[in-house]
C-alpha positions in Angstrom: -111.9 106.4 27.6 -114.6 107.3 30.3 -116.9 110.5 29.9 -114.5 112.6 31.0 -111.7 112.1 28.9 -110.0 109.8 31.1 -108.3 106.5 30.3 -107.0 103.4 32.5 -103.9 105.1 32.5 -105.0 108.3 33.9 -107.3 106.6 36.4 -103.8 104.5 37.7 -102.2 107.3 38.1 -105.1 109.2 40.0 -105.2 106.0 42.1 -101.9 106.1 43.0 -101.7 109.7 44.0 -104.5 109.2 46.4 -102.7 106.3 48.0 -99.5 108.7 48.4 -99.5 111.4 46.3 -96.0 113.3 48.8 -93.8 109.9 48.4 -94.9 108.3 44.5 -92.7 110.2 41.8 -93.4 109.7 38.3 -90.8 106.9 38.2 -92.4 105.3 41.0 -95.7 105.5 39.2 -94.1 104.2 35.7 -92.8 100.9 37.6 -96.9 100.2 38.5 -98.1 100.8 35.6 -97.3 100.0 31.6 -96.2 103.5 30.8 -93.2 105.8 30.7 -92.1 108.1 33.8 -92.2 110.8 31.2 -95.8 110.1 30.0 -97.0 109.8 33.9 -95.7 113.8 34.3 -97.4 114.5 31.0 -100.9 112.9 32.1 -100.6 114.7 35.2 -99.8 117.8 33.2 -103.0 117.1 31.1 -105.0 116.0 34.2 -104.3 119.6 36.0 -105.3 121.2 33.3 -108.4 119.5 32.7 -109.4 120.7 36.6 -109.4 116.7 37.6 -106.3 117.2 39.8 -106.8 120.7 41.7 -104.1 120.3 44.0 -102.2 118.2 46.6 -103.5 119.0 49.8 -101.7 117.1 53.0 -104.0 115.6 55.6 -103.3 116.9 58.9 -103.9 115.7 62.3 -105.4 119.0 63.7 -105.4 117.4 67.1 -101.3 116.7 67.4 -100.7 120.1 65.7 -102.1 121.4 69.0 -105.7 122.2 67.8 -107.8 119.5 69.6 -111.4 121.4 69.4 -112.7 120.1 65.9 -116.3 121.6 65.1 -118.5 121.6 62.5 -121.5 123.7 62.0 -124.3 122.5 60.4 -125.7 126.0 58.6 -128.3 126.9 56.3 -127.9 129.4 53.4 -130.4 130.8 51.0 -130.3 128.7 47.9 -129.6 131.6 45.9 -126.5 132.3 48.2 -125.6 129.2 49.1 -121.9 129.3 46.9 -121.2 133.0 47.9 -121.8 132.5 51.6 -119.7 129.0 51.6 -116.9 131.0 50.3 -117.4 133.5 52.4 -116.9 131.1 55.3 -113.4 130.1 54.1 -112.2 133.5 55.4 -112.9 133.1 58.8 -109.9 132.8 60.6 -109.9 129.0 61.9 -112.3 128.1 59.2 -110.5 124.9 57.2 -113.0 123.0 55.5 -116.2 124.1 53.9 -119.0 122.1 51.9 -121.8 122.8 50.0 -124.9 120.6 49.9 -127.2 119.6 47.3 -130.3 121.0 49.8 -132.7 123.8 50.9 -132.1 123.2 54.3 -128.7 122.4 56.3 -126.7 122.8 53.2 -123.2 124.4 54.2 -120.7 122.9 56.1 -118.3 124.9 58.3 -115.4 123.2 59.9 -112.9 124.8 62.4 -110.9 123.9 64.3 -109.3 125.8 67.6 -107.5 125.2 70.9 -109.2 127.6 72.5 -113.6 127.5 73.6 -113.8 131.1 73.6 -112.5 131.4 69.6 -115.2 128.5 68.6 -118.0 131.3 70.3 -116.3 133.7 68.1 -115.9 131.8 65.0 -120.0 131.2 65.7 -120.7 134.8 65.4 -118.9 135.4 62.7 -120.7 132.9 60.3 -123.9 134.3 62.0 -122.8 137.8 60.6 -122.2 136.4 57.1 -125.8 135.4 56.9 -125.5 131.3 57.3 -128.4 130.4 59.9 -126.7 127.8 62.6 -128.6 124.9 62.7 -126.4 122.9 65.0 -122.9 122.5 66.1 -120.9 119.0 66.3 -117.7 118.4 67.9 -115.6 116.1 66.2 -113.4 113.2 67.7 -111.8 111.2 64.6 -112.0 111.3 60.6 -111.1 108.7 58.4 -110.5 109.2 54.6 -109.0 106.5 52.3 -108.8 106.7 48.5 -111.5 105.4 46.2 -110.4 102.2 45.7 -111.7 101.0 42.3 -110.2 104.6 41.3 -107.9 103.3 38.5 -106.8 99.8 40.6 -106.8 97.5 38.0 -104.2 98.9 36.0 -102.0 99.1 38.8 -99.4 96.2 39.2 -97.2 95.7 42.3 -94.3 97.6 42.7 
């Protein structure tokens, strides 16, 4: 078991739902690794309500959904507001991603998306009138994202 409560099973199972958490079932899952179908849905059971799984969010190609402006600003928050302000942010219409970072300066991350210039000016204002200072503004062209891949991989067998 790691730290966290977490055993090679739990880690295959996390490790398979990050390579395709919409098309693995449980019985998928119990082929790949040395377990029961029935005790992959109770680990996940026990995995959600530990807070390790939070949810199963798709990743969506903003750009072929017909929002092709991707921006991120770069903001700064008073330490002391930095989590109130970041989720703050999340309201803003557009607004689909927001980090916070482990700084005093440049520590939120706002990303929106748009298809429209003139929203992106008023997406600006609006996270100037929550209090975040704009430090700069990037526009993005492509993301990649893969799964940690020592996440649980060595209990996993072929299919």
């Amino acid at each position: 078991m790691s730290a966290e409560g977490l055993d090679e099973i739990d880690l295959g199972i996390l490790h398979l739902l990050q390579e395709d958490a919409r098309n693995y079932t449980p019985v998928d899952m119990a082929k790949q690794l040395p377990v029961s179908d029935q005790t992959v849905r109770n680990r996940i059971e026990k995995m959600e309500r530990m807070g390790v799984l939070e949810g199963y969010v798709p990743v969506i190609d903003y750009q072929n959904a017909g929002f092709p402006i991707r921006l991120e600003f770069c903001c700064t928050a008073p330490v002391q507001r930095r989590e109130e302000l970041a989720q703050a942010a999340l309201e803003i219409d557009h607004v689909v991603r927001v980090e916070e970072m482990l700084s005093a300066q440049e520590n939120v991350r706002v990303l929106a998306v748009s298809n429209d210039s003139e929203e992106i000016n008023d997406i600006a204002t609006q996270i100037d009138n929550l209090g975040l200072t704009i430090v700069s503004e990037r526009l993005r062209r492509r993301t990649y994202i893969q799964p940690f891949n020592h996440f649980g991989a060595g209990i996993v067998s072929d299919p």
